[in-house]
Residue frames relative to the residue before (quaternion, step in Angstrom):
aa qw qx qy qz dx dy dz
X 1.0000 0.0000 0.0000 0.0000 0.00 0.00 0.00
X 0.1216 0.7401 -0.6565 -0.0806 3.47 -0.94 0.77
X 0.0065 -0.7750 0.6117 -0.1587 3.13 -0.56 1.39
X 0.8323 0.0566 -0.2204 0.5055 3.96 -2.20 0.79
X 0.3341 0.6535 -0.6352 0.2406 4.13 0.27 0.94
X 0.0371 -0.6073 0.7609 0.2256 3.47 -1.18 0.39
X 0.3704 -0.5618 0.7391 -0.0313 2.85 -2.29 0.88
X 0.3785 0.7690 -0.5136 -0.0406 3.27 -0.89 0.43
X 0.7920 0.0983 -0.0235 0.6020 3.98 -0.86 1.04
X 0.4332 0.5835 -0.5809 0.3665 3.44 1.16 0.92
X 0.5027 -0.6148 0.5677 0.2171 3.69 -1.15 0.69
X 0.7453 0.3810 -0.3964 0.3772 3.37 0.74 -0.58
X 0.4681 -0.6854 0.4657 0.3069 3.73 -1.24 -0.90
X 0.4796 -0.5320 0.5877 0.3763 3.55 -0.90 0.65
X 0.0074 -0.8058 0.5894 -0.0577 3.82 -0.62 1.29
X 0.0629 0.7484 -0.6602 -0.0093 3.53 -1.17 0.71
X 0.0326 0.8915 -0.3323 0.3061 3.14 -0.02 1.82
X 0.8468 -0.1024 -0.1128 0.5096 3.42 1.55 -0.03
X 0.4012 0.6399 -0.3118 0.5765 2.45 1.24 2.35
X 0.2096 -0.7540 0.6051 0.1466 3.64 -1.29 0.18
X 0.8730 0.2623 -0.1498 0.3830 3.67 -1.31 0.68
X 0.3130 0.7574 -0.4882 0.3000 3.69 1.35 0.68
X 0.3421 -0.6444 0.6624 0.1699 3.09 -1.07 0.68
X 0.0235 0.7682 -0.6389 -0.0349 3.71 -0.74 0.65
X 0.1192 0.8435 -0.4728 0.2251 3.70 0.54 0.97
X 0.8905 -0.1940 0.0728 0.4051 3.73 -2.04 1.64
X 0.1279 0.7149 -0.5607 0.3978 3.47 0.78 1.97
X 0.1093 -0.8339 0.5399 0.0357 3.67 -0.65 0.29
X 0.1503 -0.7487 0.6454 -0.0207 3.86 -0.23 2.00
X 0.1331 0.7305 -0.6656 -0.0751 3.80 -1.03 0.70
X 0.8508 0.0245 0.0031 0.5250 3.41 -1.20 1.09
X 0.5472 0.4482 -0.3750 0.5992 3.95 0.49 1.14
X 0.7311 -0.3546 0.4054 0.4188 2.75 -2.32 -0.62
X 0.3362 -0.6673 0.6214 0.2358 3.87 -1.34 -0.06
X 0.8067 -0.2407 0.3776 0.3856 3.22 -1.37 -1.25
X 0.0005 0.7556 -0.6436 0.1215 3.64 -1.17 1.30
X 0.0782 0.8612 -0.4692 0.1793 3.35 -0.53 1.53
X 0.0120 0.6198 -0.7846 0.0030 3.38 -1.04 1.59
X 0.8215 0.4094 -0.3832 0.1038 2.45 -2.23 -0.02
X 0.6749 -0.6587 0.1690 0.2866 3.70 -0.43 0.45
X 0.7924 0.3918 -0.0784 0.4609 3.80 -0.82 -0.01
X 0.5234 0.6443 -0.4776 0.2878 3.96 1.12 -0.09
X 0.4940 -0.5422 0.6359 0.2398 3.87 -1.51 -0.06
X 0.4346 0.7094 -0.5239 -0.1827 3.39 -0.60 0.20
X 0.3081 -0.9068 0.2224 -0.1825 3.51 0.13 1.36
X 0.7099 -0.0768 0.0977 0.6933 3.84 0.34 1.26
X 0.1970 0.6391 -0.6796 0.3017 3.89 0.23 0.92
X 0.0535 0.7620 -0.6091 -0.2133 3.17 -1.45 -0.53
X 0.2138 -0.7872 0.5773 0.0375 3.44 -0.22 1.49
X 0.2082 0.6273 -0.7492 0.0417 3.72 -1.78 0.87
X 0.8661 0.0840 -0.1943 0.4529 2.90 -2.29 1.22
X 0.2076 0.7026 -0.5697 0.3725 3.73 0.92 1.09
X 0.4713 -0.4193 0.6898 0.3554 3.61 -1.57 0.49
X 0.8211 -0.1842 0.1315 0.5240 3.31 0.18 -1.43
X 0.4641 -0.6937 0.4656 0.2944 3.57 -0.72 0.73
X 0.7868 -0.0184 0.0650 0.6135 3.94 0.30 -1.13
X 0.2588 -0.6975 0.6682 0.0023 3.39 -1.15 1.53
X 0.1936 0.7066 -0.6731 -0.1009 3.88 -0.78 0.62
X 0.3799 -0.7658 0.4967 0.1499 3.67 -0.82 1.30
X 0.4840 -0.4170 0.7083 0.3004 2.87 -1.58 0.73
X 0.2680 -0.7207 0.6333 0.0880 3.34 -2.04 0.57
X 0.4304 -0.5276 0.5791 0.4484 3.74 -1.41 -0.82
X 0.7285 0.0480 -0.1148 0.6737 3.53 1.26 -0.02
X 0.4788 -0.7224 0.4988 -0.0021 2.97 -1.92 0.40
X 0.7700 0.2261 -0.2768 0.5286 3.14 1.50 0.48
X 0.8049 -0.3720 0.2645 0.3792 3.37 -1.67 -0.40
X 0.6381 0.5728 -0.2174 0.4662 3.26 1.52 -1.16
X 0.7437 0.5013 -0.3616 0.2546 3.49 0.61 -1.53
X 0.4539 -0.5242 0.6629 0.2823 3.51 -1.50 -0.42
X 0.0887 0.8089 -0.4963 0.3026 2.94 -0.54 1.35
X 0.5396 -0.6158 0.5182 0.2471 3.79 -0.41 0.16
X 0.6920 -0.2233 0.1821 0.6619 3.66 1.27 -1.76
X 0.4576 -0.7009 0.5180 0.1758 3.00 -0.75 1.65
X 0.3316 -0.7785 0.4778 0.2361 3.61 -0.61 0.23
X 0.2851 -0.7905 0.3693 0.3968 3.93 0.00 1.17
X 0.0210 0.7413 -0.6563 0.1389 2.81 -1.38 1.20
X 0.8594 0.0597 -0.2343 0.4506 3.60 -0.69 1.16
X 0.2979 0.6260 -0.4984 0.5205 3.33 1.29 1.96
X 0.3706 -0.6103 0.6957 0.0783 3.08 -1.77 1.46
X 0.3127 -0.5702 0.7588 -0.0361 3.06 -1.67 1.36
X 0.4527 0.6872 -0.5672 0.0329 3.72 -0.61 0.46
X 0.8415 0.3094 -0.0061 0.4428 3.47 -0.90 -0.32
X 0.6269 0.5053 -0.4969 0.3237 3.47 0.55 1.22
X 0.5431 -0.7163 0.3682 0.2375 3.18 -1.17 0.13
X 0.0363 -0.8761 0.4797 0.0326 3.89 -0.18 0.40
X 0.0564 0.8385 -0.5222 0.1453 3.40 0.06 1.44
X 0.8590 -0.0496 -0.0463 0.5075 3.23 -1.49 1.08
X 0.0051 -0.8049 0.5082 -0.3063 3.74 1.13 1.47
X 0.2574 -0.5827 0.6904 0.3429 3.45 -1.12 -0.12
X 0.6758 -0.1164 0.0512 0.7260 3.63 0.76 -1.22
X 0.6612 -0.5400 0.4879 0.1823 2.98 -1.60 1.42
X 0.7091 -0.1946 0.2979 0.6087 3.45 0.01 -1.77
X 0.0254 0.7490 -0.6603 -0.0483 3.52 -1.17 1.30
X 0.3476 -0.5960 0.7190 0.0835 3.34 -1.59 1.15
X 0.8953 -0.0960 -0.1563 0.4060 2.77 -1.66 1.73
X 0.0616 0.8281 -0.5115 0.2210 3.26 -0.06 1.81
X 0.7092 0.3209 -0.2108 0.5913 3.58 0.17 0.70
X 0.4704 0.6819 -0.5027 0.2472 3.46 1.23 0.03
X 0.7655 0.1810 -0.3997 0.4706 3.15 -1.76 1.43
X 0.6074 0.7018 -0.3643 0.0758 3.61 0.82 -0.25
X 0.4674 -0.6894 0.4327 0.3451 3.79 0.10 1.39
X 0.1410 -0.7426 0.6458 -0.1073 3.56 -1.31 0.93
X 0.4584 0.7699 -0.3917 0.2089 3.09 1.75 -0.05
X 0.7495 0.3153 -0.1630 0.5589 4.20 -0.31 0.17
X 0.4560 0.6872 -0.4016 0.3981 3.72 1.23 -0.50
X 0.7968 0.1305 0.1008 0.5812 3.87 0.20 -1.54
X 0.5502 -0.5595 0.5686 0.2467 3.69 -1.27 0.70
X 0.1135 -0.7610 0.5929 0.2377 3.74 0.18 1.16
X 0.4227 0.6624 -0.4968 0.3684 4.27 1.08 -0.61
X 0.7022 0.5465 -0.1544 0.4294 3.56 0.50 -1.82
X 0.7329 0.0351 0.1248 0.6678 3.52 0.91 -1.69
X 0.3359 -0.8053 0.4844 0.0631 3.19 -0.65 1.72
X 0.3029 0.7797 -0.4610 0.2962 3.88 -0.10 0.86
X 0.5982 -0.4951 0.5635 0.2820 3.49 -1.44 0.54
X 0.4971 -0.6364 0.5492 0.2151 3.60 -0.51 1.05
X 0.8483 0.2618 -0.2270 0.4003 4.04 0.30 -0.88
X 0.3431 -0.6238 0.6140 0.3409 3.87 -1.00 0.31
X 0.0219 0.7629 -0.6137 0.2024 3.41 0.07 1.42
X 0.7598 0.2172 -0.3412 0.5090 4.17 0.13 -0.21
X 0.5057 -0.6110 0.5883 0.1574 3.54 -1.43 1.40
X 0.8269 -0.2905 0.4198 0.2357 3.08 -1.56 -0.08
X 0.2060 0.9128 -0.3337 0.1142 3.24 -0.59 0.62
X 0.7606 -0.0221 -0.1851 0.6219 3.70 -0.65 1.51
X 0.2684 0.7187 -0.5976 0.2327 3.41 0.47 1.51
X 0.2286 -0.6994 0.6634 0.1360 3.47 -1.56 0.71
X 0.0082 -0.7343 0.6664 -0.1294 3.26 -0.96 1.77
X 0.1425 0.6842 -0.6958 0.1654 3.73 -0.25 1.53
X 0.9625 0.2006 -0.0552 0.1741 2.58 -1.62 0.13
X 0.2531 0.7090 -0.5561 0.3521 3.69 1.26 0.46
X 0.2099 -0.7354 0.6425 0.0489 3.31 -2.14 0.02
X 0.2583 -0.8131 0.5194 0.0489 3.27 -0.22 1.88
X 0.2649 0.7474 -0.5968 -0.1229 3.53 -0.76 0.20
């Protein structure tokens, strides 16, 4: 759970990337990075993003579930509810990185995985957010 952080004018990003079931919950990004999410089954919940590039990243993956092997899991079966996205370039983007080649990048021997982010997003719940 990462939950009541403030952020501010950080360059980097609140990642969730080589995991399932995080709770990403009433955090506050101002004028920086935000939220980046693979893998399956996370919360992310009452944030409030401003003056983001982007506010909520859900990746595209080399696989698509909890089980596979994969480099990036693509997020898939994560609630979006109740945040806030202000003065955003993009608010929330689905399936970022799709098609991107990983080939030569990562020892597939070392880290078994499909080389391309070829599977989108999937079974996501986006209610209730707020773009301004």
């Amino acid at each position: 759970t990462y939950a009541e952080n403030y952020f501010e004018g950080c360059a980097g990003e609140l990642v969730i990337r080589g995991g399932h079931d995080c709770i990403v919950r009433s955090n506050t990004f101002i004028n920086g990075g935000a939220i980046r999410v693979s893998g399956t089954g996370h919360i992310i919940q009452n944030n409030t993003v401003i003056g983001a590039k982007t506010g909520l990243r859900l990746m595209a993956g080399m696989v698509g579930g909890r089980h596979d092997t994969g480099f990036y899991v693509a997020a898939g079966d994560c609630v979006a509810t109740g945040n806030q996205f202000e003065a955003c370039e993009t608010g929330i983007l689905v399936g970022a990185d799709l098609g991107r080649d990983w080939t030569g990048k990562f020892d597939v021997n070392r880290y078994p995985s499909p080389t391309i982010q070829n599977v989108a997003p999937f079974n996501l719940h986006l209610a209730d957010n707020r773009f301004v």
